[in-house]
FIVO-357170 format. One record per residue (C-alpha): x, y, z; residue in three letters. Coordinates in steps of 0.02 Angstrom, whole numbers, padded with zeros to 5 digits, always signed. Layout:
N
XYZala/...
// end
This chain:
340
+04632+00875+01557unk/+04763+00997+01511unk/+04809+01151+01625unk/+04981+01233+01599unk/+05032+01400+01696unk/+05198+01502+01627unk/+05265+01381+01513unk/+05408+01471+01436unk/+05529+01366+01317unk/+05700+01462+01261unk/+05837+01398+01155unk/+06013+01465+01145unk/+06070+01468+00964unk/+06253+01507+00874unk/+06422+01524+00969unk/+06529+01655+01022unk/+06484+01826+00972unk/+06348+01751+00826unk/+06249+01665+01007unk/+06078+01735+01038unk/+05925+01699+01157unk/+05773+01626+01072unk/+05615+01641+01165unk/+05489+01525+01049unk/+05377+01514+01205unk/+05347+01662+01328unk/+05202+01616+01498unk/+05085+01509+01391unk/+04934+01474+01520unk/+04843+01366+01450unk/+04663+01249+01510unk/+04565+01120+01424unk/+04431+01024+01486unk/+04407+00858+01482unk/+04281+00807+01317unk/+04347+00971+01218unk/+04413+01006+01060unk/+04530+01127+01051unk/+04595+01215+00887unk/+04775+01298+00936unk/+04806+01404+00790unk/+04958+01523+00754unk/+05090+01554+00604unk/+05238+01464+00580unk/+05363+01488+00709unk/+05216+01569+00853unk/+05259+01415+00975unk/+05125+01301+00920unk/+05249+01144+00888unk/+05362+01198+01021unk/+05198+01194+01164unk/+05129+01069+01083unk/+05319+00938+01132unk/+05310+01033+01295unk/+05132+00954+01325unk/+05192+00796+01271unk/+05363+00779+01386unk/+05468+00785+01197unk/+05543+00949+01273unk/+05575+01013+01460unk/+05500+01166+01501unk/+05615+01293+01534unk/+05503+01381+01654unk/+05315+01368+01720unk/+05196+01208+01755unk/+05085+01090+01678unk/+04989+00926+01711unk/+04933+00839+01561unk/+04802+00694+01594unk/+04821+00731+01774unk/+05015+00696+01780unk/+05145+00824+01788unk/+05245+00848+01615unk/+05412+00848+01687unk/+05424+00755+01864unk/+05292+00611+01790unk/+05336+00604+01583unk/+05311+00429+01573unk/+05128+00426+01644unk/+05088+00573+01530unk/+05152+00481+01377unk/+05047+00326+01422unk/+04886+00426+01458unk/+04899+00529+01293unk/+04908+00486+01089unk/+05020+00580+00991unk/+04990+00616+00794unk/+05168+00707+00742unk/+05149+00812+00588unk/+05293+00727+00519unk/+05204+00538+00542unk/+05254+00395+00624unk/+05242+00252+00514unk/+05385+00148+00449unk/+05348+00161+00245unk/+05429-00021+00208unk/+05326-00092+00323unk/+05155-00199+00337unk/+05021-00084+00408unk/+04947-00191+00529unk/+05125-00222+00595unk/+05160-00074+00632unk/+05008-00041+00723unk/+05030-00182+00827unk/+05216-00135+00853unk/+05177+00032+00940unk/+05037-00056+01047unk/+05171-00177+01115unk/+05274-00053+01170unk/+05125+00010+01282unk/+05135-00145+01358unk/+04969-00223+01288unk/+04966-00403+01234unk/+04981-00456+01046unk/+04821-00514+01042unk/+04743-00377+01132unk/+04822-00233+00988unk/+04791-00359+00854unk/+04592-00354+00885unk/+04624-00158+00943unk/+04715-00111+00786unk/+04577-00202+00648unk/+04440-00126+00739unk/+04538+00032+00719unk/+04553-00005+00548unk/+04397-00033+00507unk/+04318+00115+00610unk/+04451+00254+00480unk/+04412+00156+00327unk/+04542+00078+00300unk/+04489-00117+00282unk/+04589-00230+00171unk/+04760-00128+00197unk/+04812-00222+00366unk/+04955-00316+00253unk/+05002-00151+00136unk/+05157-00057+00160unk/+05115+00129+00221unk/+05234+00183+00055unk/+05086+00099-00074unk/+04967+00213+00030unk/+04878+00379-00015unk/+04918+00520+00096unk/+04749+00530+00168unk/+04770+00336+00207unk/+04941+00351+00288unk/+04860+00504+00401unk/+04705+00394+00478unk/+04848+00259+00481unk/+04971+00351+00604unk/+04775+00421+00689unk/+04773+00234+00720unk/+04927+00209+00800unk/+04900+00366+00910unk/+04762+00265+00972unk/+04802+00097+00994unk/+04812+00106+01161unk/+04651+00200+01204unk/+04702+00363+01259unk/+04577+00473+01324unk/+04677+00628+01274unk/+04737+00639+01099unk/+04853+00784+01019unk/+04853+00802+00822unk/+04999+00895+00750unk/+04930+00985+00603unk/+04860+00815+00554unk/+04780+00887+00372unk/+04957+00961+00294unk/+04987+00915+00122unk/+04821+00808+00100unk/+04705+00848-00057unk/+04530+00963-00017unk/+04442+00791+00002unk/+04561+00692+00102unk/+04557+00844+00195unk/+04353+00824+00233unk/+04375+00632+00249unk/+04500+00661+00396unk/+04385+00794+00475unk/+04251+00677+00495unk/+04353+00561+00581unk/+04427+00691+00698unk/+04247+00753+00747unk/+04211+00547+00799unk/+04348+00564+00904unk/+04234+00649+01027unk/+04041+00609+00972unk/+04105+00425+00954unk/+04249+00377+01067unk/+04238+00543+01214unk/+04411+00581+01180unk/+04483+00761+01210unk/+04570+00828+01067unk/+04704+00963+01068unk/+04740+00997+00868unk/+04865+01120+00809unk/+04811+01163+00626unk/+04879+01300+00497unk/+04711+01291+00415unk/+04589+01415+00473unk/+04428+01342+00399unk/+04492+01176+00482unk/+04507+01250+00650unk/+04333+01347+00617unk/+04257+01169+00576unk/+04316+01063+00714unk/+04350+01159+00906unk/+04236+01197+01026unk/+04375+01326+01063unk/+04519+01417+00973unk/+04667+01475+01080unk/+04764+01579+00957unk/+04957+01602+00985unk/+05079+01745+00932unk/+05260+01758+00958unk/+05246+01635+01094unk/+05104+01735+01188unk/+04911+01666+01189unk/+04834+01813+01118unk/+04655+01736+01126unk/+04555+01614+01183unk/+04361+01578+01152unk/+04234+01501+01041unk/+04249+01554+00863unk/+04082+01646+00851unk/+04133+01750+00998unk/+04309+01781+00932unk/+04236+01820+00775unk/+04123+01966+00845unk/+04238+02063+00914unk/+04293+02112+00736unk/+04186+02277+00695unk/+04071+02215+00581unk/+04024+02096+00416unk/+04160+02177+00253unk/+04049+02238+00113unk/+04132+02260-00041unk/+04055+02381-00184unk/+04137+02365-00368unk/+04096+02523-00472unk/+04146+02621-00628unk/+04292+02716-00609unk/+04218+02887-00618unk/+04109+02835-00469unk/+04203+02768-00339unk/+04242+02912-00237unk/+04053+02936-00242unk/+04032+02775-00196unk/+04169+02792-00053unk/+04077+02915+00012unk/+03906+02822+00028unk/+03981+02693+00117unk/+04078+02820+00235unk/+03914+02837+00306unk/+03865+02690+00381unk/+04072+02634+00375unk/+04231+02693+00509unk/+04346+02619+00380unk/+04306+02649+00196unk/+04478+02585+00085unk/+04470+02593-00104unk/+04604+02478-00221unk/+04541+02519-00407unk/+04355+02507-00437unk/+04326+02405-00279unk/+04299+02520-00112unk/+04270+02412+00057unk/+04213+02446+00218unk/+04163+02357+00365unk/+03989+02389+00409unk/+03902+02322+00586unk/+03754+02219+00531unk/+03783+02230+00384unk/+03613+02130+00318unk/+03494+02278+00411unk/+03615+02419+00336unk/+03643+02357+00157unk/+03465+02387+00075unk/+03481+02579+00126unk/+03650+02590+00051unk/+03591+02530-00108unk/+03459+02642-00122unk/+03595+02788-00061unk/+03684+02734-00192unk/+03553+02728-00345unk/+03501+02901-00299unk/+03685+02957-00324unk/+03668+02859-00477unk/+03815+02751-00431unk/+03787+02590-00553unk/+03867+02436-00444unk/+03951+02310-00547unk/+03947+02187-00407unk/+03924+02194-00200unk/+03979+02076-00072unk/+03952+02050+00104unk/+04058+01942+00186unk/+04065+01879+00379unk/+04218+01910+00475unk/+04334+01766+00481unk/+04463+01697+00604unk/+04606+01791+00486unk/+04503+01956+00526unk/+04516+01909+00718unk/+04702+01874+00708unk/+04706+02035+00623unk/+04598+02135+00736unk/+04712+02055+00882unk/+04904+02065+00813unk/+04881+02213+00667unk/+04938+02082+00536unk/+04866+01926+00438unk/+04885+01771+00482unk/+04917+01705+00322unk/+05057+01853+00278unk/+05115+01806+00463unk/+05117+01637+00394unk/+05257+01701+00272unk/+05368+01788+00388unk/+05415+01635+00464unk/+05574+01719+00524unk/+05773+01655+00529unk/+05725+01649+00710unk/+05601+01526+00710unk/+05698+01427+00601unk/+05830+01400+00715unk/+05709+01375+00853unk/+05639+01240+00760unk/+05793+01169+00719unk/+05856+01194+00924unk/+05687+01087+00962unk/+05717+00957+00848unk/+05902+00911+00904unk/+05829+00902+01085unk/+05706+00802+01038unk/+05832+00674+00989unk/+05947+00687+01123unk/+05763+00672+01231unk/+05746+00489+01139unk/
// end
């Protein structure tokens, strides 16, 4: 559905002596088969958004390949953007206007018949919950209502290929659920495949098949999350003791642990199977008469792969969000409207 071989997107920033070279996307490769959901994850300013208008013809490669949908991105745009639905992070809904107007609008343009996106779009809305709103304006909406709203104009026109720009930004913990089940019937119910670029890790945990990973415009992973997730050395057990017993305690878990840290009573390790090599530690432990004040075990987690991969977080790379990619971003976006 999606293959893409040494995509590379670079923006030329500043003038005169202050002009620099910004590479936001350096030989993404990039496959996805048809019926998969794929979670591209990556901090701010990693490529994600920049790949992600690539894939949709928004922005001309500036090297490589790629066929979206079967059609090329660059040489056959217009085929691409009628084979695929597109859910912009931003939205795309007109706030002053009547919901089920606006739905119908954007199926128009596709070329359908009013009556054909008039039956489309209140099927639509009643499949995302959101009967009774067809005559509300999008600005008297919740935000989890506005997102299955622009879900539903992404696909109107029946796309069998649908990208989601981090679709669950700024939403509440349960309009963040609500949404997911909605995404996951995008496959089980409708066969779609589903490209979604997400900040959220548990999101991207809960809803790919598959998590490609990106970093400073490289793909620095690519697999299921179980198998990304055990190639992290081990399950982190953390031991909270007295203060006159940690190095004891440090030393315990030295012995079943390569890397043993200690930040005020708590000392952490990670430990491979952890569950089989816990109940001997504790008993190591109450023989040294170490008295724990509280252990936890805890499974490795896409942030530990990201870690494991680039030597960082990705929630501190999350905060680095650089001058850089700021001006990438900013590069992409005036392209983008010169593009329309």
């Amino acid at each position: 559905m999606i293959t893409a071989r040494g995509l590379v997107q670079t923006f030329h920033t500043g003038q005169g002596k202050k002009k620099k070279e910004v590479h936001a996307v350096e030989g993404v490769d990039l496959d996805v088969a048809e019926g998969e959901v794929v979670g591209f994850l990556g901090p701010n300013g990693a490529g994600k958004t920049t790949t992600l208008r690539m894939l949709t013809t928004l922005l001309r490669p500036t090297a490589g390949t790629a066929t979206v949908a079967g059609y090329d991105v660059v040489t056959q745009s217009q085929q691409v953007r009628n084979s695929i639905g597109y859910v912009s992070q931003a939205g795309g809904v007109f706030s002053s206007a009547r919901a089920g107007e606006e739905v119908m609008d954007h199926g128009m343009l596709y070329g359908l018949s009013r009556q054909h996106v008039e039956a489309r779009g209140r099927e639509l809305f009643s499949q995302f919950q959101l009967d009774g709103l067809w005559e509300r304006m999008p600005k008297n909406m919740s935000g989890g209502q506005k997102r299955r709203l622009d879900i539903c104009m992404g696909l109107i026109h029946d796309p069998t290929l649908v990208f989601l720009d981090e679709p669950t930004t700024g939403l509440d913990p349960q309009a963040r659920a609500n949404l997911w089940e909605h995404i996951a019937k995008l496959r089980t119910d409708r066969g779609a495949t589903v490209f979604l670029t997400t900040h959220y890790l548990d999101e991207a945990d809960a809803l790919s098949d598959r998590i490609v990973i990106i970093d400073q415009g490289r793909i620095v992973a690519s697999d299921t999350s179980d198998n990304l997730k055990s190639q992290v050395a081990g399950d982190l057990v953390i031991l909270e003791v007295r203060p006159d017993q940690v190095a004891t305690a440090a030393d315990r878990l030295g012995s079943i642990s390569d890397s043993v840290s200690v930040e005020g009573q708590h000392v952490r390790g990670r430990v491979a199977r952890a569950g089989r090599a816990v109940p001997g530690l504790l008993r190591e432990l109450e023989g040294a008469g170490v008295q724990l004040e509280s252990i936890e075990i805890m499974r490795p987690t896409l942030d530990d792969v990201f870690l494991t991969l680039t030597g960082r977080s990705l929630r501190d790379a999350e905060a680095e969000a650089d001058q850089a990619a700021t001006d990438a971003d900013e590069s992409t976006t005036a392209l983008e409207g010169a593009d329309r």
